[in-house]
N, C-alpha and C positions, 0 to 999 in steps of 0.2 A: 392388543388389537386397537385399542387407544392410538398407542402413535402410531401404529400402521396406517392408523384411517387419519392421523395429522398430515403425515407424511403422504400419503398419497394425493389430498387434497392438493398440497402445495406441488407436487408432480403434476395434476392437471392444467395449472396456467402456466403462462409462456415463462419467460426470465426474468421479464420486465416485472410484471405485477407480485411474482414471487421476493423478488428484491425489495419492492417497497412494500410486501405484505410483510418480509421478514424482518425491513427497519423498524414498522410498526408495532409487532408484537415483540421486537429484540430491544429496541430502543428508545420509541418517544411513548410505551406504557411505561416502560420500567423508569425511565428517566422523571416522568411525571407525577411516577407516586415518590420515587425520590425526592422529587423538589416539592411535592407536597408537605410531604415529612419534616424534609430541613428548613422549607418557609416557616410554617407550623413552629417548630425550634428555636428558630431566629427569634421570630416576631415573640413569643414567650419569655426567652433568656431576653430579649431586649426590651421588652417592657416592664422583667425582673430590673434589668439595670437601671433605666429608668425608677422603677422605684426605690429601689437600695438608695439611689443620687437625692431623690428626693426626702426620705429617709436622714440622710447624712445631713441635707442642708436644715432638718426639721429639729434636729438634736444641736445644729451649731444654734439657733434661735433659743431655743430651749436653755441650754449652757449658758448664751448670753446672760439671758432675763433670771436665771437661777444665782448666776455670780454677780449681780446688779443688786440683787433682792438682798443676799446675804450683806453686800456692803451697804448698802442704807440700812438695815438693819444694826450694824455693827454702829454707824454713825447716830443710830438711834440712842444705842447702849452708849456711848457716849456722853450724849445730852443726859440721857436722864441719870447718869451716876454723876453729874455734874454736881457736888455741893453748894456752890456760889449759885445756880438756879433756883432752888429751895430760899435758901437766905432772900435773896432779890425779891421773891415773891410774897414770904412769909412773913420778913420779920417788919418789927414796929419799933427794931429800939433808933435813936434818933444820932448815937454815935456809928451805925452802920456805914460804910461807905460805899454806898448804890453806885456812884459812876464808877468806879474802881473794878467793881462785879458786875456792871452792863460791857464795859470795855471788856473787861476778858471774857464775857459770852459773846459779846460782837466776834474778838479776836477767834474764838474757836470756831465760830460760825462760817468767820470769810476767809479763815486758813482750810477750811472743809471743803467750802467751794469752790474756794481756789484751785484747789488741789485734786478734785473731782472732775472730769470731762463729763461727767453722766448727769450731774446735775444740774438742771437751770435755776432753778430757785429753791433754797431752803429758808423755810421761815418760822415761827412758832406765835402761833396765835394764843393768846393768854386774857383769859377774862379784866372788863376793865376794873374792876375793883381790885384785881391783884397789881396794876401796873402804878401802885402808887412810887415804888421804887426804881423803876425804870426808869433810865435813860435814852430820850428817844435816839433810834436807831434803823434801820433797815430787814434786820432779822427778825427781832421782838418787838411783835403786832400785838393791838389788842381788838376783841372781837366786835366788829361792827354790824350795821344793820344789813351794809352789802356781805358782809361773809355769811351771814346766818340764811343766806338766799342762795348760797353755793350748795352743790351736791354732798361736798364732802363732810360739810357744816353736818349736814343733817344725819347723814349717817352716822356720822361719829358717835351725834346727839343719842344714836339710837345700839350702837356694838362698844362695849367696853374695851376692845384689845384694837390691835391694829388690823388696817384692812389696804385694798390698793382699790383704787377707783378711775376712772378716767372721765373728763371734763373738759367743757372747751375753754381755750386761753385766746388771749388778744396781745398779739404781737405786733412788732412794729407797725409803721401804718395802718392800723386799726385793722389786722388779718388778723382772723381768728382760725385758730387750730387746735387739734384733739390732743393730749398730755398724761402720760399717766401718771398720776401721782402715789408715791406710800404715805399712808396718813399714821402717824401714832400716835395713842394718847397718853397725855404723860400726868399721872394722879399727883395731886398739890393735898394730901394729906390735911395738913396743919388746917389751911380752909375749908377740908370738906369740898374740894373743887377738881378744877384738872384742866391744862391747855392740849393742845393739838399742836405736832410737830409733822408741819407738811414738806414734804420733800419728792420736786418733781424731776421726773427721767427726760435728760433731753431725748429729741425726737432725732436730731440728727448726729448722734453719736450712736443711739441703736440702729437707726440705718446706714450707717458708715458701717457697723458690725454684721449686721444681717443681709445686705443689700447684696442680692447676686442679679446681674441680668439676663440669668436664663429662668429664673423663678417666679412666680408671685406669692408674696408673700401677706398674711391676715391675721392679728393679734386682736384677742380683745380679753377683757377680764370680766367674767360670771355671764351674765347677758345682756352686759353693756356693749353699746357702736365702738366697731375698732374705731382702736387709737392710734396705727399705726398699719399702716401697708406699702407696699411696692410701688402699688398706683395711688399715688397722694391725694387724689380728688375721692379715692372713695374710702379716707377717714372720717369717721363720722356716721357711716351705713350703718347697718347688721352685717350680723356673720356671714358670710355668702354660703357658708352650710343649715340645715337644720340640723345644729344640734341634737334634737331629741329624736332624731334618725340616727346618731348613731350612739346606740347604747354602751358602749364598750369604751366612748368616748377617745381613742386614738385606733388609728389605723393606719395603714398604708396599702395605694389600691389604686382601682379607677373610681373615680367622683364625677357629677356632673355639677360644671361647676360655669352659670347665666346660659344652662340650658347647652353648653358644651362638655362633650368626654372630655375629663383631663387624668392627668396621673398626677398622684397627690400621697399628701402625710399629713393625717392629724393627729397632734399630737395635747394629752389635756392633762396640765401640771397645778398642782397644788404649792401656793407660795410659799414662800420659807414664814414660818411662825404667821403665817393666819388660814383662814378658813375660804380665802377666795381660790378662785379655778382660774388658771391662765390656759387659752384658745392659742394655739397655734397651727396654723393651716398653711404648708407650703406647697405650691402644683407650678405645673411641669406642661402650658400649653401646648408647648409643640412638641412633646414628647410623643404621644402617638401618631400625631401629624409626622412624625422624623420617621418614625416605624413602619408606618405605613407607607411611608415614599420609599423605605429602604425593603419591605417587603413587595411593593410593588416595581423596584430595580430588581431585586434578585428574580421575579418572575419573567420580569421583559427581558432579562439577559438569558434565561432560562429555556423563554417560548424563540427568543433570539437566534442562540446556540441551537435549536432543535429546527425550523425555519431553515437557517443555512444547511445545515445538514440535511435536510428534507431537498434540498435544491441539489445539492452535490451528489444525495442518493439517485435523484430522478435522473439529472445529467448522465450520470454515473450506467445508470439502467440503462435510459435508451441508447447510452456509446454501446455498451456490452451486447443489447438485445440488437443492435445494429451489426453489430461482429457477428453475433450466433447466426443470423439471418443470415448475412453472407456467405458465412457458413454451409447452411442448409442448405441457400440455391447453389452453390458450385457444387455440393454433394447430389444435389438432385441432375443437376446438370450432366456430373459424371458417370448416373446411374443411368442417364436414358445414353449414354455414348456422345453425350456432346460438352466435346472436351476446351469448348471456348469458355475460360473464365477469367475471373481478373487474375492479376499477377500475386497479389497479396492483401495480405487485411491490416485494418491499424494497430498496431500494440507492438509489443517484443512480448508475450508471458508465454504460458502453455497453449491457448487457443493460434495465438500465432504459429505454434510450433508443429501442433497439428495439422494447420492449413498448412505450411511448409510439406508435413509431411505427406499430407494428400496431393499436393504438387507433386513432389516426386512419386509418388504413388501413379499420378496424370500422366508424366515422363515417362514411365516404366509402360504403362499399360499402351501408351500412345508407341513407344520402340518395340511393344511388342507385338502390336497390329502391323504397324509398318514392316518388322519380321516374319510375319506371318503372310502380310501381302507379298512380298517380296521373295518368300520360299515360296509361294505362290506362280510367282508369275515363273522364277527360275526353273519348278516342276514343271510350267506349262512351256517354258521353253525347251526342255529337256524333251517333252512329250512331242514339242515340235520338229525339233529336229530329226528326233527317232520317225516321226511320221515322213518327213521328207528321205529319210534315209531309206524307209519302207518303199515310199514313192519311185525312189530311184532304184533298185531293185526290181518294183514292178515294173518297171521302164523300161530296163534294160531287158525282162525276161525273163532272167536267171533263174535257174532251175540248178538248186546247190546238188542232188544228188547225180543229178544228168552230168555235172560238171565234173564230180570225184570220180563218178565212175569211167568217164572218157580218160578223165587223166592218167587215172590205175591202168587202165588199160593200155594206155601211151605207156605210160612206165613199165610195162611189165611186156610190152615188146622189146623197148631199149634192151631190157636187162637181159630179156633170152637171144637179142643178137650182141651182148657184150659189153655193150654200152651202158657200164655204169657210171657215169658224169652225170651222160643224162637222165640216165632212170634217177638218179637222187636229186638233181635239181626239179624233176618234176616229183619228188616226194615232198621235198620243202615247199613248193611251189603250193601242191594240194594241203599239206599241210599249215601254211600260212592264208592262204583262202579260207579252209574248215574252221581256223578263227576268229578270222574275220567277219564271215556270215555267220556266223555262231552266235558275235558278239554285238549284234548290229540292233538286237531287239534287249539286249540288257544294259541296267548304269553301272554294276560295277564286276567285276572279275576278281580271282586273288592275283595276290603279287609274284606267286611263282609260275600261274599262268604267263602271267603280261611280260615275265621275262626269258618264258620259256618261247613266247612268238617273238621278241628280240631277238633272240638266239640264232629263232630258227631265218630270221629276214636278216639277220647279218651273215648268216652262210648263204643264204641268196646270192647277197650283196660280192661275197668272196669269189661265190662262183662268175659273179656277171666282171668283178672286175679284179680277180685274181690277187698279185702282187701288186696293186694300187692301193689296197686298202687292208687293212689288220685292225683287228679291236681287243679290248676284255673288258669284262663284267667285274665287278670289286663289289661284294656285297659282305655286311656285319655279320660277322661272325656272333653265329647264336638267334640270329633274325628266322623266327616262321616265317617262312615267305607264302606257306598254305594257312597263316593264322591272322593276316589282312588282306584287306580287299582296296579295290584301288579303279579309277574309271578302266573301262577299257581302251582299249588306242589311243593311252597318255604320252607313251616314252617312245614309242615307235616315230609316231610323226617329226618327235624334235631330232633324233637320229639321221631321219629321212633328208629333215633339212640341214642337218650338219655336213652330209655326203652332196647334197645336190648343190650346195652355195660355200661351203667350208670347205672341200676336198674337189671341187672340183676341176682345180688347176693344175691339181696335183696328179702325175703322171706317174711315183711312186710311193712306197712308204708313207700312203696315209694312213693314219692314225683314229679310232676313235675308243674312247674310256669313259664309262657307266660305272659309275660308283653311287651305291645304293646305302644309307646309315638312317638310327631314328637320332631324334635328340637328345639331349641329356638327361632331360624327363622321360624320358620315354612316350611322349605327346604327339610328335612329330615325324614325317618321313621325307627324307631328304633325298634326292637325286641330283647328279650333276651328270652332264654329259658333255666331254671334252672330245672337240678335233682340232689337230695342228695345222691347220691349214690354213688361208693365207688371212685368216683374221678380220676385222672391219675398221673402216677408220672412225678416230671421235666426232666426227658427224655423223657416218651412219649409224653408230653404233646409240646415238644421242637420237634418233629420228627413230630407229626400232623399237628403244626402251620407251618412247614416246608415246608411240602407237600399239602398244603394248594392248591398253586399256581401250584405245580408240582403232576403230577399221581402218585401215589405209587404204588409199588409192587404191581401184583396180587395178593401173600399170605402173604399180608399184614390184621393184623387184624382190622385197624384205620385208617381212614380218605378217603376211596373209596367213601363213601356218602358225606362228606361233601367238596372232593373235585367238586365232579361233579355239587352241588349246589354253590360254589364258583367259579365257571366259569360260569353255568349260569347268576350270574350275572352280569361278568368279560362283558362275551359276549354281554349281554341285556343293560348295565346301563350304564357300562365302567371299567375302571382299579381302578378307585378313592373308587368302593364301592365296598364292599364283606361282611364274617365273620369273626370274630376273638373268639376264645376260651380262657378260664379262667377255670383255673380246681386246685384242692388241694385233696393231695391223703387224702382219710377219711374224709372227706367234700362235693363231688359233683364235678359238672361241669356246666359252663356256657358259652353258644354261643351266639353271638350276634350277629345281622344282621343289615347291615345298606345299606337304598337304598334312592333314591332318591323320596318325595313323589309328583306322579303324580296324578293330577286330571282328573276327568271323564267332559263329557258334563256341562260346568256352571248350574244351577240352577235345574239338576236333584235331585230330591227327594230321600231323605235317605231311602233306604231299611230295616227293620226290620231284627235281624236274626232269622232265623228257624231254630228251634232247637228240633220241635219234643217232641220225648219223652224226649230227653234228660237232662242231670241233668245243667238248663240253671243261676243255681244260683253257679255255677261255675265261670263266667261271674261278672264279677265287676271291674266298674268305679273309677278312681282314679287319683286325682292331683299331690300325690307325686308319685314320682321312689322307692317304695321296696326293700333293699337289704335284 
């Protein structure tokens, strides 16, 4: 019931609104929680990667400062398993030889730093009571008033082992900058004492190593000002994190970092052999800044894509709902009977085809008013003529019974004074009248009638013109001639006109032949009617086929009869049948009729033809056509 009441809903608006209700709920919901989904996704895995990146670059810092630590370390073990340090410092015998033993600590000193990129200054501060043995030098200091004011001084004074610190240094032209240093202390036993071996990181070999510029990067050691960052004006600060926010003291994440989101790594490492914490903070400003331009592209491309297609839908709709509409008024057009509409509508698909087919659908019903007017007018002409035929009839008087019975009685004196010529030309005579008014108020007769009044008007004909004229009848063997019907006074009149214009020169041995067949289907009925007489020339014969269709002249001497019978059939049958003539001057002429053969009542019984006195061996059956 559900979708019945979806479905119907979307049934009550037109095409258009359906179209764009259905791109609605078909496409720019589903598309939208789509690309909520996959933005959602993006922006996550991509601010995952962002982190992992920043991550990566937190562990190369890390690695750095862990592989720096170990080697000054290493350089530390060194120094103090140095034997000649101890002596230098210790002893008191007077054959010692100090410069011998400051030279080769110089020597290890400045082959170290030499040799070292990471170091800027290694030095060793040594109490001045111990440097009675010393040879002054550059490495081996002894503790002054200015160093016991240093940072490193004092701590030292205060942790027994080694520690890293950072401090600010004075570089060339009196610039001062932040320096980490590893401080060790190195115990002088024999004294009861101990010096300080300081050894500081250069600043720009760690950022030659650390330095990316997509990062910023923030070192500092315990809760001292970094000594070293990305942006070199702010060594010397605090941490730009609070520390004691994050417990766990490494993470990776989102940080807010001068009051901006960034994406970041902290990372907090314990140095090799002492107790200090190294801080490493590396972030990724434009990291989410990059995300969010790239989740804010995936959306505009998104609302984009959905936008254009919302434009191609509506387009789309109103062409179609502009088809359907055209549609509907020629359909309505067609229902109230008014058959003016346009010729066709826009597209090639099925709607086109439809309108195609309601076109011809237009065609058919428009040929078949115009046939229906047309059998129309042809009934009302048939009606006419039968009315004028009635007319003339009442005109004349006639009175059909008054008439048979004079004539009977004319014949039936002939015959008792002997006279039978005559008595039988007035038996044809009444006999071819009694069909004639018989057939005056009906359209059609059967075929053995309308040959059986041939018959009986060609023994007229013999009697009026003796040995002038001879016929026969050729009809298909196997044809009911009581089992179609056929107008009445078809074949007579073209007869009539073959004796009164074809034989009429003829003073003996004329000729005329009626051969009767259907067609090979069985559809059709054929007549021809030949006379040998003196034929028409190709001009008249081209002037009668002419006027066939059209009335001729009143003082025309050809074709008034056989137009008026080629319109009866025009009228009765249709356009498709009528006659056609064949004529050769000094040969004859031949008409031929063609109609359609209609049948009587199924299973009625063949009629015999009556023929009277007549000469019925005239009459003969035949499988071939005659020329």
């Amino acid at each position: 019931m559900k979708n019945l009441f979806q479905f119907n809903y979307f049934s009550r608006n037109n095409m258009k609104r359906q179209l764009i209700t259905l791109f609605i709920c078909a496409i720019i919901i589903p598309v939208l929680c789509i690309s909520a989904i996959l933005g959602f996704m993006i922006y996550k895995r991509t601010i995952s990667h962002y982190e992992d990146l920043a991550a990566s670059q937190s562990k190369l810092v890390h690695s750095t400062i862990v592989s720096t630590s170990i080697y000054l370390h290493s350089t530390y073990e060194s120094v103090i398993d140095s034997s000649k340090l101890q002596q230098l410092l210790c002893t008191e015998d007077p054959a010692f030889d100090s410069v011998a033993a400051t030279a080769e600590l110089t020597a290890l000193f400045d082959k170290t730093l030499t040799n070292t990129a990471m170091l800027t200054t290694l030095q060793l501060y040594v109490p001045e009571r111990l440097m009675g043995n010393v040879e002054s030098n550059q490495y081996i200091l002894p503790f002054t008033g200015e160093t016991s004011h240093s940072r490193w001084y004092k701590k030292a004074r205060k942790i027994s082992g080694n520690f890293w610190i950072s401090d600010i240094r004075t570089g060339q032209n009196d610039v001062n900058y932040w320096e980490l240093h590893y401080c060790c202390r190195i115990p002088v036993p024999q004294k009861n004492d101990y010096a300080v071996l300081v050894m500081s990181v250069s600043n720009d070999y760690l950022r030659n190593l650390i330095s990316n510029e997509n990062y910023q990067i923030y070192i500092n050691v315990n809760d001292e000002p970094v000594f070293i960052s990305s942006d070199r004006a702010y060594a010397g600060e605090e941490f730009p994190l609070g520390l004691e926010r994050e417990p766990s003291g490494s993470r990776t994440g989102t940080f807010t970092l001068f009051g901006e989101k960034v994406i970041g790594s902290l990372k907090t490492v314990n140095l090799y052999h002492s107790e200090d914490t190294l801080h490493i903070f590396v972030s990724d400003r434009n990291a989410r800044r990059t995300t969010q331009q790239l989740l804010f592209i995936f959306l505009l491309i998104t609302m984009l894509a959905l936008l254009i297609s919302a434009v191609i839908i509506s387009l789309y709709a109103t062409y179609f709902s502009g088809r359907i509409n055209t549609l509907r008024l020629a359909m309505s057009r067609v229902s109230n009977n008014n058959y003016d509409i346009v010729d066709t509508i826009r597209g090639d698909d099925e709607l086109t085809a439809t309108f195609r087919d309601m076109k011809v659908m237009v065609e058919k019903l428009k040929s078949a008013e115009a046939e229906i007017y047309q059998a129309q007018i042809r009934q009302q002409t048939i009606e006419n003529q039968q009315q004028q035929m009635e007319l003339k009839l009442l005109a004349n008087q006639i009175n059909p019974h008054f008439l048979y019975n004079t004539l009977e009685s004319i014949r039936m004196k002939a015959f008792i004074e002997g006279n039978r010529d005559v008595a039988t030309a007035i038996k044809l005579l009444s006999k071819s009248m009694r069909y004639v008014l018989s057939n005056t108020r009906t359209t059609s007769t059967t075929l053995e009638k309308e040959l059986d009044y041939i018959n009986t008007y060609m023994a007229i004909m013999k009697l009026r013109f003796s040995s002038r004229i001879d016929y026969d009848i050729y009809i298909e063997e196997g044809l009911a001639r009581s089992g179609y019907r056929i107008l009445p006074l078809l074949l007579q009149p073209i007869i009539e006109n073959a004796i009164s214009h074809g034989l009429r020169d003829m003073e003996e041995n004329g000729h005329i032949i009626l051969k009767i067949r259907t067609s090979k289907d069985g559809a059709l009925l054929h007549a021809r009617i030949f006379d040998n007489g003196a034929g028409m020339s190709k001009d008249t014969l081209k002037h009668v086929n002419t006027h066939l269709s059209t009335p001729p002249s009143k003082d025309s001497e050809h074709g008034i009869g056989l137009y008026n019978i080629n319109n009866r059939i025009h009228l009765f049958y249709g356009q498709e049948y009528g006659i056609s003539i064949q004529s050769k001057e000094g040969f004859g002429t031949c008409v031929s009729v063609t109609i359609p053969l209609c049948s009587t009542v199924p299973g009625e019984p063949p009629d015999s033809v009556q023929t009277g006195e007549t000469s019925v061996t005239n009459i003969r059956y035949t499988k071939e056509e005659e020329e």
